[in-house]
Structures are given as C-alpha cells and as structure tokens.
MMTF fields as JSON, N, C-alpha, C and O atoms, coordinates in Angstrom:
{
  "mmtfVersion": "1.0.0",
  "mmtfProducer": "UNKNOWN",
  "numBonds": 467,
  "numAtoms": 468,
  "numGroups": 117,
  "numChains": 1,
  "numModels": 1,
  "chainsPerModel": [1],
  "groupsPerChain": [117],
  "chainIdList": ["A"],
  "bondAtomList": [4, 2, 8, 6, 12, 10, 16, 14, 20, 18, 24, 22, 28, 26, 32, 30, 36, 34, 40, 38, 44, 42, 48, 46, 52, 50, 56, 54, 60, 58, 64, 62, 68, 66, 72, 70, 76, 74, 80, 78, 84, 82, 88, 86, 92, 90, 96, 94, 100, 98, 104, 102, 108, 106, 112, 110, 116, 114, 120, 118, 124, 122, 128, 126, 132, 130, 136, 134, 140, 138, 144, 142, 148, 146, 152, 150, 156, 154, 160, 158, 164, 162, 168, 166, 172, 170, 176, 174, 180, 178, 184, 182, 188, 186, 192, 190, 196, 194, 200, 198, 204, 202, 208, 206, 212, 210, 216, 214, 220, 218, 224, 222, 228, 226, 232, 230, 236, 234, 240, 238, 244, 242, 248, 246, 252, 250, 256, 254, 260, 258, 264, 262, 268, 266, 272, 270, 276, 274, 280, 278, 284, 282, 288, 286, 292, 290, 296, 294, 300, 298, 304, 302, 308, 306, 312, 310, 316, 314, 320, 318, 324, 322, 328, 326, 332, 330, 336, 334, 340, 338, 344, 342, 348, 346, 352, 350, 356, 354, 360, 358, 364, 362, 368, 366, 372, 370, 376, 374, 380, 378, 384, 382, 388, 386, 392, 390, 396, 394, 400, 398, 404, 402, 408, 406, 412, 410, 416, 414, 420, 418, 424, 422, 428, 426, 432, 430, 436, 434, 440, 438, 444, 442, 448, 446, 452, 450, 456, 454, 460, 458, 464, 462],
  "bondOrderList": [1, 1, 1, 1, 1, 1, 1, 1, 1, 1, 1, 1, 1, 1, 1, 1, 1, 1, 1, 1, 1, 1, 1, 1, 1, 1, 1, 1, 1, 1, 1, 1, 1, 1, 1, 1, 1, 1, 1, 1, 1, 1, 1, 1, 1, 1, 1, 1, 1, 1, 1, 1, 1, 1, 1, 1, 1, 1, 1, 1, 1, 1, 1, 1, 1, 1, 1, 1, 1, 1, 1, 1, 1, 1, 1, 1, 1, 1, 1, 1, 1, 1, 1, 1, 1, 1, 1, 1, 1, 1, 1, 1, 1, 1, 1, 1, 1, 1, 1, 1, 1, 1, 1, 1, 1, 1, 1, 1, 1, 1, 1, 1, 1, 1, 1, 1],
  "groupList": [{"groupName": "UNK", "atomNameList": ["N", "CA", "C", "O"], "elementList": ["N", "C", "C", "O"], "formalChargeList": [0, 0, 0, 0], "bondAtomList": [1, 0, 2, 1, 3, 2], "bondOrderList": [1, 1, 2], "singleLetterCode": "X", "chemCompType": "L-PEPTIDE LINKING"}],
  "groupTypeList": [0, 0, 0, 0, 0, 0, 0, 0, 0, 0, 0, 0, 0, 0, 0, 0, 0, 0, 0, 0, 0, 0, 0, 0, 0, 0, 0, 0, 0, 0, 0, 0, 0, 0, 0, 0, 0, 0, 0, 0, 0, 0, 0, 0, 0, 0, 0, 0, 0, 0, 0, 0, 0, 0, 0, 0, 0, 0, 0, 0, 0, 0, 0, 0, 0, 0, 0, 0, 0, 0, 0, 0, 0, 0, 0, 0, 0, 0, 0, 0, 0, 0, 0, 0, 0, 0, 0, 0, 0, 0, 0, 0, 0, 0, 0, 0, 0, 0, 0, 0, 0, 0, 0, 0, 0, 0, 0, 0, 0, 0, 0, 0, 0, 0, 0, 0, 0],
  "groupIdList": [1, 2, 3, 4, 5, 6, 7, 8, 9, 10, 11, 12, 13, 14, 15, 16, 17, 18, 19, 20, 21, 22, 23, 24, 25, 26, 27, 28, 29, 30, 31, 32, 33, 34, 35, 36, 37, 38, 39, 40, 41, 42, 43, 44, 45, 46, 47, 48, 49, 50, 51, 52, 53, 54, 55, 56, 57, 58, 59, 60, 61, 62, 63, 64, 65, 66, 67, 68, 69, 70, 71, 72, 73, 74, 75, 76, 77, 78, 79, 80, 81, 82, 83, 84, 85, 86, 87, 88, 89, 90, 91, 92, 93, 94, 95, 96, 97, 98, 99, 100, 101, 102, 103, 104, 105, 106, 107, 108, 109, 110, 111, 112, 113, 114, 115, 116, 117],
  "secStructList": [7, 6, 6, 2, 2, 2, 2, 2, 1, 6, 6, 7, 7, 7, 7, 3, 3, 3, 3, 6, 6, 3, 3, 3, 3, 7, 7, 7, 7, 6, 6, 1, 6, 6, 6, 7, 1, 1, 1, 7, 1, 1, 7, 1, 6, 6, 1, 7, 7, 7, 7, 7, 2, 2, 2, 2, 2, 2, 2, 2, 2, 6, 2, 2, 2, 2, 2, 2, 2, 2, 2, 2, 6, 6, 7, 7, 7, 7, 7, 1, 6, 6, 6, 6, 6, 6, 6, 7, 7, 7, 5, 7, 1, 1, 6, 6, 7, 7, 5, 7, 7, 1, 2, 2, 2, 2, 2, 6, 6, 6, 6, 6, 6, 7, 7, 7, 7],
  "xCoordList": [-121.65, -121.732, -121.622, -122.243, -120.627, -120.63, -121.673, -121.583, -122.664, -123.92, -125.006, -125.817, -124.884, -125.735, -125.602, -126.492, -124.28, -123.879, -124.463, -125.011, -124.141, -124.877, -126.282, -126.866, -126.978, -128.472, -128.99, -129.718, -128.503, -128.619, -127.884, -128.207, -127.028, -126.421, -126.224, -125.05, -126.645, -126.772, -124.912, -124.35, -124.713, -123.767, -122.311, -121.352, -122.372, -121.379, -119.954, -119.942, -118.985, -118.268, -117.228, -116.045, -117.868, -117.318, -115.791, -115.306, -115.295, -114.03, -113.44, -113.504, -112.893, -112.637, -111.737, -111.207, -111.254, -110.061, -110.093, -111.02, -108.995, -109.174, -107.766, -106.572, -108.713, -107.775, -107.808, -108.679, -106.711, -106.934, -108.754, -109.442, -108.782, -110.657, -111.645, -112.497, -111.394, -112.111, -111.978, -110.805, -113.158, -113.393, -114.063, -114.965, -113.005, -114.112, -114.066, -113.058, -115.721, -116.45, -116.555, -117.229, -115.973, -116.268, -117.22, -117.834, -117.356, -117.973, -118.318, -119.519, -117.785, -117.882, -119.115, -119.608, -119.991, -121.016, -121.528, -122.288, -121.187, -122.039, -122.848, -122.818, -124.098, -125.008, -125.246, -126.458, -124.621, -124.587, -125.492, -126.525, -124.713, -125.074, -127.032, -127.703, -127.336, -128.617, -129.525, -130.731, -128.614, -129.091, -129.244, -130.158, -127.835, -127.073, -127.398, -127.246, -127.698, -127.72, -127.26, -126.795, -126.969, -126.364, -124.8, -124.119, -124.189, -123.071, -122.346, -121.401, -123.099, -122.903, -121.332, -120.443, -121.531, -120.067, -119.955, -120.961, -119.139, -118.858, -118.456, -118.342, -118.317, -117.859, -119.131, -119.841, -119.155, -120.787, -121.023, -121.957, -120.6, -121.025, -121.611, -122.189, -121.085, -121.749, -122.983, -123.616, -123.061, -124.453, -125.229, -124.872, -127.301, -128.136, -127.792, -126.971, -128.117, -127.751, -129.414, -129.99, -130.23, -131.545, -131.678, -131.251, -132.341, -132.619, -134.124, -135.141, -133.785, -134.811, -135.74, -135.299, -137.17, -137.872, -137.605, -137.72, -137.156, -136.532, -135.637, -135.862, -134.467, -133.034, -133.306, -132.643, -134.832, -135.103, -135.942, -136.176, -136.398, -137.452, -136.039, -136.185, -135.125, -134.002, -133.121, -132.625, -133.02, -132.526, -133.54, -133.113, -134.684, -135.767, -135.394, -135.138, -135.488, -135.596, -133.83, -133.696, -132.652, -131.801, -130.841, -129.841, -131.429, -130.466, -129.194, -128.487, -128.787, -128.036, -127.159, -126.119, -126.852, -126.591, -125.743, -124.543, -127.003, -126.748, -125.934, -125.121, -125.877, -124.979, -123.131, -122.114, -123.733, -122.101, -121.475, -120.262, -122.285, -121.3, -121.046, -119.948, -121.918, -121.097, -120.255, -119.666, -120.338, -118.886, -117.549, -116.465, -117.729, -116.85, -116.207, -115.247, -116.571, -116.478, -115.65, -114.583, -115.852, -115.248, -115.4, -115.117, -116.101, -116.07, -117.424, -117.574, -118.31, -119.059, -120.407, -121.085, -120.77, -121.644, -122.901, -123.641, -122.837, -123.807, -125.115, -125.903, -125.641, -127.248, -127.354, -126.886, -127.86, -128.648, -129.726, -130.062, -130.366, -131.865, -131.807, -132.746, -130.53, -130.17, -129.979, -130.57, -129.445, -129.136, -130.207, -130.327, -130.847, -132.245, -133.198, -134.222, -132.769, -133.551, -133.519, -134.419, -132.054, -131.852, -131.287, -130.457, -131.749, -131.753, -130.451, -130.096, -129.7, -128.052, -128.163, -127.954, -128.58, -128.23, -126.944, -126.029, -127.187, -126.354, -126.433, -127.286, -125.85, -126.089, -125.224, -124.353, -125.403, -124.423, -123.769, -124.188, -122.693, -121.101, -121.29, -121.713, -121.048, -121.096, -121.695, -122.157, -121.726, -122.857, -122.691, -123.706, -121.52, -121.416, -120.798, -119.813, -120.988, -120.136, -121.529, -122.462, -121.469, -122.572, -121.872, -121.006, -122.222, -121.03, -121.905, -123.007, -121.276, -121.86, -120.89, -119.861, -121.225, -119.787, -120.439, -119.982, -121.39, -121.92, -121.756, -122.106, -120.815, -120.647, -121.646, -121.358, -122.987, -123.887, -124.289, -124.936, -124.115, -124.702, -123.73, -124.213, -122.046, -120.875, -120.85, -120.312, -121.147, -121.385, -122.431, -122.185, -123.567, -124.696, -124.791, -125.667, -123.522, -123.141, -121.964, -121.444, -121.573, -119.989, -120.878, -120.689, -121.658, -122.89, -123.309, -123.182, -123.782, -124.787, -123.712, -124.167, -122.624, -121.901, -120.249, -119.499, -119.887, -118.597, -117.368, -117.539, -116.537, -115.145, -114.639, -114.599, -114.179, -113.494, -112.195, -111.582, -111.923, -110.466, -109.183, -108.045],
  "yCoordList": [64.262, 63.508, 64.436, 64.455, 65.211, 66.186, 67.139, 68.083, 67.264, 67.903, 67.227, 67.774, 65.516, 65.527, 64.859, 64.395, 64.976, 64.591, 65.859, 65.748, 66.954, 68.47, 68.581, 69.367, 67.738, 67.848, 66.688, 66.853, 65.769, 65.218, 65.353, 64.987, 65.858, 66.796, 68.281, 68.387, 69.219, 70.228, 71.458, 72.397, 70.995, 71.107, 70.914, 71.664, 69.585, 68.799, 69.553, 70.778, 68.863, 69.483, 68.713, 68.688, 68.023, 67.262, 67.295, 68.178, 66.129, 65.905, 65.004, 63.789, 65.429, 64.428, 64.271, 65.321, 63.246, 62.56, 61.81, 61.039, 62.067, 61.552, 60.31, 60.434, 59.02, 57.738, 57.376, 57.748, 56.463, 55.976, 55.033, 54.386, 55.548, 55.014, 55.027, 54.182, 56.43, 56.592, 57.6, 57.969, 58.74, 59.766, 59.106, 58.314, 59.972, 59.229, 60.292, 60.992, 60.64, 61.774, 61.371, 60.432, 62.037, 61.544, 62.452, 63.28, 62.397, 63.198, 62.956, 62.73, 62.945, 62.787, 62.784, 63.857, 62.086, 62.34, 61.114, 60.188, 61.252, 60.174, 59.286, 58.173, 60.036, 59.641, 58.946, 58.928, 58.445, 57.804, 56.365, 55.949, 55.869, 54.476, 54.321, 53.519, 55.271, 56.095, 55.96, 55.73, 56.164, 55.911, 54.458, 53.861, 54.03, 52.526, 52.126, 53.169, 51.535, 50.588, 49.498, 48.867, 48.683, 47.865, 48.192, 47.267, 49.439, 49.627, 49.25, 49.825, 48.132, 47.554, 46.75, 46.404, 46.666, 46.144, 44.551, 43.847, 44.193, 43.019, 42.515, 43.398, 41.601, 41.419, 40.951, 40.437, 41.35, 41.665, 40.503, 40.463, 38.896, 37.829, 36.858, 35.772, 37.972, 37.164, 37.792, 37.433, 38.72, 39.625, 39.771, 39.864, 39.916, 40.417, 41.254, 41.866, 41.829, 42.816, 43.127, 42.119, 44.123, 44.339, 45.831, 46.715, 46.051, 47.453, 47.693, 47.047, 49.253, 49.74, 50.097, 50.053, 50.447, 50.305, 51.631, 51.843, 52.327, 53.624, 53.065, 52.698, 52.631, 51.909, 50.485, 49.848, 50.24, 49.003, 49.8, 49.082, 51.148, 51.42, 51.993, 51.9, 52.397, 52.71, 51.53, 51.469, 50.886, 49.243, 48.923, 48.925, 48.719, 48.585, 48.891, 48.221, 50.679, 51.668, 51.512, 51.749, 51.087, 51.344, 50.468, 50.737, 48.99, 47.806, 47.499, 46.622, 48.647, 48.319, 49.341, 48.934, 50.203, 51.12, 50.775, 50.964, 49.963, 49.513, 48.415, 48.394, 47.33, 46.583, 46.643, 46.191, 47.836, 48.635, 49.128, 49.178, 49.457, 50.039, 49.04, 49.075, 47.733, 46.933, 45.917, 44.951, 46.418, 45.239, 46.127, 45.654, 47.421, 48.038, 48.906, 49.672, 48.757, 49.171, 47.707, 47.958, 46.94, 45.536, 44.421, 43.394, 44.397, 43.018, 42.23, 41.363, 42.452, 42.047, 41.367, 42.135, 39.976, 39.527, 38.778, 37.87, 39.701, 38.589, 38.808, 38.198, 39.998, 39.989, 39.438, 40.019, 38.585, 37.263, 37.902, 37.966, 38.433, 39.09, 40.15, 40.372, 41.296, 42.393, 41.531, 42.088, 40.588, 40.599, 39.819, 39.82, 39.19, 38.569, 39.903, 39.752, 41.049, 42.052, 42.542, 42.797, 42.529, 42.855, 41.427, 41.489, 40.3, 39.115, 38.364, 37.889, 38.46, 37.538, 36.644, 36.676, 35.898, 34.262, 34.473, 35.103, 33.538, 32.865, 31.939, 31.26, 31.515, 30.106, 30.378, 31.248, 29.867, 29.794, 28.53, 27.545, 28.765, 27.83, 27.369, 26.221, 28.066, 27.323, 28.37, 29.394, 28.133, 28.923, 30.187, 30.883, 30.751, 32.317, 32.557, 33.267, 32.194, 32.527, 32.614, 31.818, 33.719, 33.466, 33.602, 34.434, 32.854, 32.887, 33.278, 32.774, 34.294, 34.581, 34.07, 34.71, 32.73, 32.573, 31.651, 30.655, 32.257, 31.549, 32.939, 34.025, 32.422, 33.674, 34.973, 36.165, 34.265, 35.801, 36.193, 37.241, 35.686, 35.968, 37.514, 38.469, 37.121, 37.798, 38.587, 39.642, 38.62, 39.698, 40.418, 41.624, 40.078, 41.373, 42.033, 42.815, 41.532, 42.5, 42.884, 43.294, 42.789, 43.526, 45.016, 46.207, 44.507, 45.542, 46.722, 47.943, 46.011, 47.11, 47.718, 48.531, 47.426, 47.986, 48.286, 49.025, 47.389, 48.299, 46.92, 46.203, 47.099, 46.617, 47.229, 48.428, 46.103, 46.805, 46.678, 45.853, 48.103, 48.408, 48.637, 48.88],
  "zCoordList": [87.141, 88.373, 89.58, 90.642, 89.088, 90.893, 90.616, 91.401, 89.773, 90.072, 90.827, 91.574, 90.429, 90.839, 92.378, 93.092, 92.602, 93.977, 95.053, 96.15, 94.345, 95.257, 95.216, 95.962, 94.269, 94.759, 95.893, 96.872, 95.514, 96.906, 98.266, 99.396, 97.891, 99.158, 98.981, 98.627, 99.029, 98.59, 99.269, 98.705, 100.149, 100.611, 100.113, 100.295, 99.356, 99.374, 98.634, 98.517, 98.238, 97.58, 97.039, 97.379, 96.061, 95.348, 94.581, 93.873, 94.957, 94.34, 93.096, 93.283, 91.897, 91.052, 90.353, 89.988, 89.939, 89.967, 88.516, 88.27, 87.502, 86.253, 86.331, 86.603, 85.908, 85.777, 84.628, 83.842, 84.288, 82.766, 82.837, 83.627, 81.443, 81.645, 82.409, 82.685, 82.845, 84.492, 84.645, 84.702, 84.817, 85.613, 87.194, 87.469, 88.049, 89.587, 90.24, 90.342, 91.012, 91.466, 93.348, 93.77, 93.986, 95.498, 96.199, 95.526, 97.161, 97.933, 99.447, 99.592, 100.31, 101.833, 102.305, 101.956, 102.989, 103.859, 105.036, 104.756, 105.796, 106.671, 106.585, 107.109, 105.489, 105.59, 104.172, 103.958, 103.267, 102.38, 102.676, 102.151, 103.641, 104.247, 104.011, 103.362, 104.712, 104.77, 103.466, 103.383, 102.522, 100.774, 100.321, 99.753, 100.841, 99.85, 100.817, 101.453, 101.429, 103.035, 102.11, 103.059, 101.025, 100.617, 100.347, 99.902, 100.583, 101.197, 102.707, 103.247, 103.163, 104.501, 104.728, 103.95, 106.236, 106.424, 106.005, 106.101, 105.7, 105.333, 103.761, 102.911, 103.51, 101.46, 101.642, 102.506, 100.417, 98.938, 99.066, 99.866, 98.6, 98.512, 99.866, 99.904, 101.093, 102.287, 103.049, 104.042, 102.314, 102.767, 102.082, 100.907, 102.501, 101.526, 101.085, 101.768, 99.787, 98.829, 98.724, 98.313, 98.957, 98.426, 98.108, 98.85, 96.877, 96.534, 96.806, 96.555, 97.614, 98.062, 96.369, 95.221, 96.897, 95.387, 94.157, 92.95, 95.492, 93.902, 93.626, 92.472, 93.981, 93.086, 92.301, 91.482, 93.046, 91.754, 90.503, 89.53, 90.43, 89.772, 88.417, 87.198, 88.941, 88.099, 87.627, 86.502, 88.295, 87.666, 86.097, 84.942, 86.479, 85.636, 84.223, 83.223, 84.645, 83.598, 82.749, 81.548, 83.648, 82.755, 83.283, 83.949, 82.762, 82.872, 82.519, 83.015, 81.187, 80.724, 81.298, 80.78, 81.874, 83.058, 83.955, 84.156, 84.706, 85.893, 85.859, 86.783, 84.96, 84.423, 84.262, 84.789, 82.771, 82.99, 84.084, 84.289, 84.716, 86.651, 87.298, 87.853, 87.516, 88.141, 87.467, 87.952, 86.029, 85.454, 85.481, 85.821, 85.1, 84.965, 86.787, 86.716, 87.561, 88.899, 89.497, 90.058, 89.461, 90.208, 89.673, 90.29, 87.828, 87.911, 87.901, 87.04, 88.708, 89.329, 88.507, 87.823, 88.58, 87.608, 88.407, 88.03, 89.971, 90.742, 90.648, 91.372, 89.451, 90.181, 88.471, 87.491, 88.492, 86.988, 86.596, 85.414, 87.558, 87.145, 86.5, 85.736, 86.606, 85.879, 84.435, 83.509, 84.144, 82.97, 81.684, 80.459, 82.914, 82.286, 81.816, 81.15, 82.207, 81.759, 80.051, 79.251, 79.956, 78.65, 77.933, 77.026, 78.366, 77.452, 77.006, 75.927, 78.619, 77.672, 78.967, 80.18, 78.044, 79.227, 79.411, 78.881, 80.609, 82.093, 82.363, 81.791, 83.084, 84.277, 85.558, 85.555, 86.275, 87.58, 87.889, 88.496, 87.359, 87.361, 89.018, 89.152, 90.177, 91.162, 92.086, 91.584, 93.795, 94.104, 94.219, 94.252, 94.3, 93.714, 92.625, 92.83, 91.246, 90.198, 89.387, 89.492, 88.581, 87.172, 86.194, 85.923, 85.722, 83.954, 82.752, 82.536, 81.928, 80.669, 79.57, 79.354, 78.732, 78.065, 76.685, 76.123, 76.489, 74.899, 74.395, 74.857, 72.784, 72.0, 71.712, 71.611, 71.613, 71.067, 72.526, 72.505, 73.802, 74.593, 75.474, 76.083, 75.136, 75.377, 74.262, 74.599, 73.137, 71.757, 72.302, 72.353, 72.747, 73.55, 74.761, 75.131, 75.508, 76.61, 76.748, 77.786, 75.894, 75.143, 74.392, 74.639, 73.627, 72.902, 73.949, 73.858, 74.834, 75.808, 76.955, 77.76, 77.021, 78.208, 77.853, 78.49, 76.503, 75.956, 76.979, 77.965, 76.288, 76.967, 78.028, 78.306, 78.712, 80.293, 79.746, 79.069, 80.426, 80.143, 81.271, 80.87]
}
C-alpha cells in the first residue's frame, strides 16, 4: 500500500500503523479530495456518492474487493449494485438500510470478503 501511495504521489511519505486485523497506510496530501471527490463534507448517507469512470472501471473488475473495503472499513452495505455484481441478493429494509440476510446469500459474502473482525 505505501508503494502505491508514492506513485500517485511521488513525494509522499507514507505512514503505517499495525491494529489488531488491520494494517493502516496514511499519507498526507491536500489533494486527495481531487481523487475521491466522494470524500466530501458531510455523512455518506446525505450526499451523492458517484464514481468517477476509472473507480467504476475498478469496481467492475474487482467487486469482490471493493466490497470487502467497505464492509470491513465501516460497515457499510449502501451501494446494492456492488453486490448485484457478484450475485448475493438484497433488498432494502428501509430507505437507507440494505439487508443481506437469506442464509446462502450471507454464506456468499462471508465467501468473497471473509469475517469482520
């Protein structure tokens, strides 16, 4: 990770930090925002969330990825379309909740992304 934090910042100088079940890689720059613009101010559930088309072209390519980072980072079960990728139904319990809770459906993303610990 802190390699490939220095190619996109070539400068940078990455810092990292070992947690239980967790290596975490930082790196300072201003201009992050610049990258993530879905790193915006406000909580996640009251703002558009949109990926620019390279971070959707990598969504694509590695659903099950992109998945694991946002369950294992916060939790997080709001994009449905990530998971319609690799085939574990959902529904949406209410207007921000998506629930995954039929047995083979929680057996195949337990499969593709591992237990949070």
């Amino acid at each position: 990770m802190a390699r490939l934090l220095q190619e996109v910042k070539p400068n940078a100088r990455p810092h990292t930090r070992i947690r239980t079940g967790a290596l975490i890689t930082t790196a300072s720059w201003k201009h992050w925002p610049c990258l993530f613009p879905q790193h915006g101010l406000g909580r996640k559930h009251e703002r558009l969330i949109v990926l620019h088309e390279w971070q959707r072209k990598v969504v694509l390519g590695y659903p099950d990825r992109f998945l694991r980072g946002l369950f294992h980072s916060d939790g997080c079960r709001a994009t449905s379309w990530a998971l319609d990728l690799v085939d574990v139904p959902w529904r949406q319990s209410n207007w921000r909740t998506i629930s995954v809770s039929r047995r083979d459906a929680v057996a195949r993303l337990d499969e593709l992304i591992g237990l949070k610990r």
